[in-house]
ROLUM-839675 format. One line per field, with one value per residue (C-alpha): residue number from 1; z, x, y. Coordinates in nm, 2 decimals. Each point is the difference from the previous one (the first is absolute). Last residue first. Example, Ala and Ser with C-alpha at 12.3 -4.5 7.8 and 13.67 -1.06 7.14 Angstrom:
% ROLUM-839675
seq [2 | 1]
z [0.71 | 0.07]
x [1.37 | -0.14]
y [-0.11 | -0.34]
This chain:
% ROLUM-839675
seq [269 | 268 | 267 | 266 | 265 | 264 | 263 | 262 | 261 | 260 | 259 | 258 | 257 | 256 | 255 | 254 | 253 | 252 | 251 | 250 | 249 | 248 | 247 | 246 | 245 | 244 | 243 | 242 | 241 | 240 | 239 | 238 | 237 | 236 | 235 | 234 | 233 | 232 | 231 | 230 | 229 | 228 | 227 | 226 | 225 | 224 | 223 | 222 | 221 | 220 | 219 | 218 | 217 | 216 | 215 | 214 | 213 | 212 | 211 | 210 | 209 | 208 | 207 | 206 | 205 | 204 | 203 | 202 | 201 | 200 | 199 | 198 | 197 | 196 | 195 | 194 | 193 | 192 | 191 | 190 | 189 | 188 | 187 | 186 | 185 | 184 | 183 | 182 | 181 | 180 | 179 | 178 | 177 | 176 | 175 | 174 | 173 | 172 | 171 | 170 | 169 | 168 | 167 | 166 | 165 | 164 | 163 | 162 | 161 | 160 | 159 | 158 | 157 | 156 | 155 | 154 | 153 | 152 | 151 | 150 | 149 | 148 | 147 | 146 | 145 | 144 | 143 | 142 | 141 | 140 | 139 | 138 | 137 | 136 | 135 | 134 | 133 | 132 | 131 | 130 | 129 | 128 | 127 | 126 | 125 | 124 | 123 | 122 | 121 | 120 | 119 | 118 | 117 | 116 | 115 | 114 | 113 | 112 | 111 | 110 | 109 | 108 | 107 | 106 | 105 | 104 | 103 | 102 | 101 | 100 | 99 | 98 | 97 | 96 | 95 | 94 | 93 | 92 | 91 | 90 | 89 | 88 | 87 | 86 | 85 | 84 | 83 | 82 | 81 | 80 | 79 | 78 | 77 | 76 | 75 | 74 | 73 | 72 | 71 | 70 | 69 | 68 | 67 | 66 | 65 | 64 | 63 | 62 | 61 | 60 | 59 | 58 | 57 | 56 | 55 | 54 | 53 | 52 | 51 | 50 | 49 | 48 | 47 | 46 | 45 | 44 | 43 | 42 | 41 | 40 | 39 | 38 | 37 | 36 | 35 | 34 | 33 | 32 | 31 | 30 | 29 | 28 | 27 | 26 | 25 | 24 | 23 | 22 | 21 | 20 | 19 | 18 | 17 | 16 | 15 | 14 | 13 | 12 | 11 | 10 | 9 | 8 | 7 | 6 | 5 | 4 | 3 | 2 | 1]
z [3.26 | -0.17 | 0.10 | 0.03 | -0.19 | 0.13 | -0.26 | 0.04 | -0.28 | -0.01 | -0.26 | -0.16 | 0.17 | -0.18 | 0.19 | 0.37 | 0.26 | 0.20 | -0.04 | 0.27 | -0.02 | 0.15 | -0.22 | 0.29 | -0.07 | 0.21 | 0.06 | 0.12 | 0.14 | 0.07 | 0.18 | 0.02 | 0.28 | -0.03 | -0.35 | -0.14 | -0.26 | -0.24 | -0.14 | 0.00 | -0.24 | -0.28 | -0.30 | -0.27 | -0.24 | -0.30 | -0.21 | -0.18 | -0.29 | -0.24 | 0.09 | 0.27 | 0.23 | 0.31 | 0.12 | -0.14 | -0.09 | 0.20 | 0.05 | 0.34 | -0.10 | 0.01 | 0.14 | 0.37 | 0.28 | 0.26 | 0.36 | 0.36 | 0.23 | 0.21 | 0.11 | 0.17 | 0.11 | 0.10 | 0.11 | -0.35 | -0.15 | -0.13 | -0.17 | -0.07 | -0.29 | -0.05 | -0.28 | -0.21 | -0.37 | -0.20 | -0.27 | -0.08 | -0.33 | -0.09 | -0.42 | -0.03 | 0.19 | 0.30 | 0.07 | 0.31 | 0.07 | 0.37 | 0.05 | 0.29 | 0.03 | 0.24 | 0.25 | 0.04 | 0.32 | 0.09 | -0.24 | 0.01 | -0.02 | -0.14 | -0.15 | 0.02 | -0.24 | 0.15 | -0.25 | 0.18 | -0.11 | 0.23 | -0.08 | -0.36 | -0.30 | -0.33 | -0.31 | -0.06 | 0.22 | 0.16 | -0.13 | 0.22 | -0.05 | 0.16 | -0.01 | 0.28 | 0.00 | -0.27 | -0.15 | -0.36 | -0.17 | 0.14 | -0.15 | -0.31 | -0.02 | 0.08 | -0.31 | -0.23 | 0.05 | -0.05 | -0.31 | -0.11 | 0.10 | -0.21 | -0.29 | 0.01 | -0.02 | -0.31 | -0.16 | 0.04 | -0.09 | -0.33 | -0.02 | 0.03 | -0.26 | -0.26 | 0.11 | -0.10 | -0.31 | -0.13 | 0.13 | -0.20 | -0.31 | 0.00 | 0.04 | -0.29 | -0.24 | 0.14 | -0.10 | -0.33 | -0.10 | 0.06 | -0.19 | -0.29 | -0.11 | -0.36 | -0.15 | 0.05 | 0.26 | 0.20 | 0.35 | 0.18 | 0.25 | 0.22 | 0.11 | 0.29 | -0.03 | 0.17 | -0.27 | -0.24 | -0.17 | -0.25 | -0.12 | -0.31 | -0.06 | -0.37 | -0.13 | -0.20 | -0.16 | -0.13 | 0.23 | -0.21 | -0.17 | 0.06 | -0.26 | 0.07 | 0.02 | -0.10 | 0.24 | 0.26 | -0.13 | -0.36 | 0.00 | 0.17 | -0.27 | -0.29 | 0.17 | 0.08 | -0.39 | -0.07 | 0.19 | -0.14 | -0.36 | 0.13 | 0.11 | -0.29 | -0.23 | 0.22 | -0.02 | -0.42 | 0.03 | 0.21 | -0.27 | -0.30 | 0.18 | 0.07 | -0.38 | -0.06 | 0.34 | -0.03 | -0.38 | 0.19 | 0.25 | -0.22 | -0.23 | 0.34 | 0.09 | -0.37 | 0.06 | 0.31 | -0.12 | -0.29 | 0.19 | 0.24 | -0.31 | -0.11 | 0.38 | -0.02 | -0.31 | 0.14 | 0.30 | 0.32 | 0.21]
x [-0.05 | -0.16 | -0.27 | -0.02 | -0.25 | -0.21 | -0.24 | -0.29 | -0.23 | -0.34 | -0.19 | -0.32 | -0.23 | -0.40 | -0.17 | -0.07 | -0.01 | -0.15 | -0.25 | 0.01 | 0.37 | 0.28 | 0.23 | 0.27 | 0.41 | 0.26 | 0.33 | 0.29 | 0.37 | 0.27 | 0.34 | 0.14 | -0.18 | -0.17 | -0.14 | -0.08 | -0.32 | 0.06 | -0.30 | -0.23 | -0.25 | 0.08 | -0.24 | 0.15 | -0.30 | -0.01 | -0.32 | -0.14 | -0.12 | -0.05 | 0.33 | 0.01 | 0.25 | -0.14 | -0.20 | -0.37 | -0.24 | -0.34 | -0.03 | 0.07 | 0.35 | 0.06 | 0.22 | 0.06 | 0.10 | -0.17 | 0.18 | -0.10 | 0.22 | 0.24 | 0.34 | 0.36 | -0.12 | 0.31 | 0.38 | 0.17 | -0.27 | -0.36 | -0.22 | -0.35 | -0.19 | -0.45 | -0.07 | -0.31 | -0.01 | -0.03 | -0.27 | -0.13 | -0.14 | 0.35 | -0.06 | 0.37 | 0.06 | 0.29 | 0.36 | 0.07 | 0.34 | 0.09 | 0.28 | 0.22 | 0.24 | 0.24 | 0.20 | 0.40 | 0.19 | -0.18 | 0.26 | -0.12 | -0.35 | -0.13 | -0.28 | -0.35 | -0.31 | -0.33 | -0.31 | -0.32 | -0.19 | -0.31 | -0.12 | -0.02 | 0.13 | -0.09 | 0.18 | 0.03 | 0.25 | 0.16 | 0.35 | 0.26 | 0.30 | 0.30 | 0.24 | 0.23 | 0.35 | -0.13 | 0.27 | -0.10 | 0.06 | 0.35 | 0.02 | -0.12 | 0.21 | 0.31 | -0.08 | -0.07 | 0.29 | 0.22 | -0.15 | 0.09 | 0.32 | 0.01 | -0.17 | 0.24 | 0.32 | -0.16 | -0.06 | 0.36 | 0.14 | -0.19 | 0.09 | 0.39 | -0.05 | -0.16 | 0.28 | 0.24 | -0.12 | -0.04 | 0.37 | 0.12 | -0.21 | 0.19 | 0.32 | -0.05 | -0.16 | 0.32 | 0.22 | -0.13 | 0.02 | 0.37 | 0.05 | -0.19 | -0.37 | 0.01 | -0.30 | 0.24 | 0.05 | -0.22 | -0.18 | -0.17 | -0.30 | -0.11 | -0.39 | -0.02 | -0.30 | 0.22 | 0.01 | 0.18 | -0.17 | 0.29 | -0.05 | 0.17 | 0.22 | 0.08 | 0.33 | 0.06 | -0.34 | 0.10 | -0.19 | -0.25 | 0.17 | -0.13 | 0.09 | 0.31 | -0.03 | 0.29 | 0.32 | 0.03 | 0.37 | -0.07 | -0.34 | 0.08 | 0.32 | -0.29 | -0.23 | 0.27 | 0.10 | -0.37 | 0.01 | 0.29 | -0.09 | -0.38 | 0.18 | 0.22 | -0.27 | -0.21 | 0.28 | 0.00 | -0.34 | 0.04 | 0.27 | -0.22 | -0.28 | 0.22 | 0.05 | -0.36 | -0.10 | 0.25 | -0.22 | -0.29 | 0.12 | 0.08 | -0.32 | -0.16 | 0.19 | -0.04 | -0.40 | 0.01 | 0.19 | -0.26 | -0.29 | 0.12 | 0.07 | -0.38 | -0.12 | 0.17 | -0.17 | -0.33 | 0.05 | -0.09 | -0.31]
y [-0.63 | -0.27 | -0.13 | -0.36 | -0.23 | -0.25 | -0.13 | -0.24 | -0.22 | -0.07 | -0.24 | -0.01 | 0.20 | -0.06 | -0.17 | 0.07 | -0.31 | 0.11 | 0.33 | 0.23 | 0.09 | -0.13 | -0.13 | -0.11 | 0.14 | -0.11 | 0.18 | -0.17 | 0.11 | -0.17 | 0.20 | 0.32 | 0.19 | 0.35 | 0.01 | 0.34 | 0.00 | 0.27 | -0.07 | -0.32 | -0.09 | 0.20 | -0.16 | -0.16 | -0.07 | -0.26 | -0.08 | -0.32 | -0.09 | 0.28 | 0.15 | 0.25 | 0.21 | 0.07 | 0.27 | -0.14 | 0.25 | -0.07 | 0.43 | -0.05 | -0.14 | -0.37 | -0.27 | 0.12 | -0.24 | 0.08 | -0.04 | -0.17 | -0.01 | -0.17 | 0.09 | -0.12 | -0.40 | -0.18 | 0.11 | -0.08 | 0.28 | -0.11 | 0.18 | -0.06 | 0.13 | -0.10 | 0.10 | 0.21 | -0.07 | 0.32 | 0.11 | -0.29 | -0.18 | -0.16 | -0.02 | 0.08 | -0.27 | 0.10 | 0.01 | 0.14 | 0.19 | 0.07 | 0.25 | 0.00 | 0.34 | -0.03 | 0.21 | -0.03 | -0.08 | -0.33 | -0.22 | -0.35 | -0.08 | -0.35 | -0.05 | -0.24 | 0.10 | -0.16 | -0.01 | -0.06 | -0.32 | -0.07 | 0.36 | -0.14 | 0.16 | -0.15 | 0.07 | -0.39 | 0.01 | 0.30 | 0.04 | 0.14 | 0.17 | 0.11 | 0.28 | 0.11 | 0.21 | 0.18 | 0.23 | -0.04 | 0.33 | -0.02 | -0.37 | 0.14 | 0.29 | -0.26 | -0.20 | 0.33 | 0.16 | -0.35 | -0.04 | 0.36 | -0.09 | -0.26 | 0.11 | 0.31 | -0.20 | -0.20 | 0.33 | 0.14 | -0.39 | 0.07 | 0.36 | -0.05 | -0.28 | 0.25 | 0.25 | -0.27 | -0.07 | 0.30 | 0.14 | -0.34 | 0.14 | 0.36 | -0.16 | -0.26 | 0.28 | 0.23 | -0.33 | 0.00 | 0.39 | -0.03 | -0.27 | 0.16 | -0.05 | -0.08 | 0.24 | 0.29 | 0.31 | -0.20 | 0.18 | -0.27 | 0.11 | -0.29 | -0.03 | -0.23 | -0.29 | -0.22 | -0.15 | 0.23 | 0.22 | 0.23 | 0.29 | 0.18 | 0.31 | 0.12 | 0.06 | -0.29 | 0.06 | 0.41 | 0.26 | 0.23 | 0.28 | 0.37 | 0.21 | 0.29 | 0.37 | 0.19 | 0.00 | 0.33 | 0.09 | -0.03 | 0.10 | 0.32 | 0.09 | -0.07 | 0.29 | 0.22 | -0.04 | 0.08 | 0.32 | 0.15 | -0.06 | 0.13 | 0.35 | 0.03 | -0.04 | 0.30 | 0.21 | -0.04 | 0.05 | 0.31 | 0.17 | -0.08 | 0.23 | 0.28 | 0.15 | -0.02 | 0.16 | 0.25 | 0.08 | -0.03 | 0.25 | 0.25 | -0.03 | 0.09 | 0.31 | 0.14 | -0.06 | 0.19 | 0.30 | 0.01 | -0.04 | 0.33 | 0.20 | -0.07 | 0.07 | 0.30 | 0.14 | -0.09 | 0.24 | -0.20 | 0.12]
């Protein structure tokens, strides 16, 4: 325990000490806000020194007419930017306009004779695919009258051979009704070479499927099949050649085969 009497001596001490310090305090506090004064004088001229050297803020203006940019269509359908420092164009700014149309006009006229150019050879292409497409060296055709086909009417196809290197392809396209009421139409083929009688036999031509769906390409009327009828045939002997065709089946005549028509084509190597 503390003796009271020391604790009163102590408060007094204490209490002295504090009326001190608020009395320093007093004197001090003038002192700071004369410091603090100084402080914001110095900061505010930094402040007006920084606007000075940076520049203050300025308003956006918008662009004045004579400096304004404009497009001009011309007709070509080109899009030319002119830049006029007034609503006059100079000189200057009327022989870029002429430069800039001439360049226009002569591109357009590049592309013309560009497109022309490309016709033509594209027209050229497209002849010479056609003939390489079409490399028959044979094609005949041979309408049967009245669509009736009588053994007492074969169909003879006469050619001529004169390169025997390559091997051929001969195609025999029938043109039939399409309300034919066969299947296939059994012939009679003989070949003949420029020594006689080569071959003789008897083949089918075939019109339908076994389903009755015709193979050929249709209309309402009338229907077209190319069927291979010889392949890579190899003739000897250059010279004329024949091949006759006899409807032989058991009815005669047969109706219904409209026309037949024979293709010799080379294969190409």
């Amino acid at each position: 325990m503390v003796p009271a009497a020391l604790n009163s001596k102590t408060l007094e001490v204490l209490k002295k000490e504090a009326e001190k310090k608020e009395e320093e305090a007093k004197t001090e506090i003038p002192q700071l806000r004369i410091k603090a004064n100084k402080i914001n004088q110095k900061i505010n001229q930094l402040i007006i020194r920084t606007q000075k050297t940076v520049g203050s803020p300025r308003k956006m203006e918008p662009l004045k007419p004579s400096r304004k940019r404009r497009l001009q269509k011309t007709k070509t359908g080109i899009e030319i930017e002119i830049a006029e420092k007034t609503k006059t164009p100079t000189r200057a700014t009327t022989i870029a306009i002429t430069i800039v149309k001439t360049m226009a006009t002569t591109k357009t006229k590049s592309n013309a004779l560009l497109n022309t150019l490309f016709n033509f050879f594209l027209a050229v292409f497209l002849a010479l695919a056609l003939n390489a497409c079409n490399s028959s060296i044979y094609d005949k055709t041979y309408a049967i009258e009245d669509a009736s086909w009588s053994s007492q009417n074969p169909v003879t196809f006469d050619f001529e051979i004169l390169d025997t290197l390559p091997q051929y392809n001969l195609f025999l396209e029938v043109i039939h009704q399409s309300n034919f009421n066969y299947q296939n139409v059994y012939c009679l083929v003989e070949s003949y070479s420029p020594e006689g009688l080569a071959q003789r036999q008897i083949n089918p031509l075939e019109l339908a499927s076994r389903k009755g769906e015709w193979m050929g390409q249709c209309t309402d009327e009338i229907c077209t099949r190319k069927i291979p009828f010889m392949t890579r045939s190899k003739f000897d002997l250059p010279g004329k050649y024949s091949v006759k065709i006899t409807q032989h089946s058991r009815l005669d005549p047969i109706r219904g085969i409209k026309s037949l028509r024979l293709i010799i084509e080379p294969i190409q190597s």
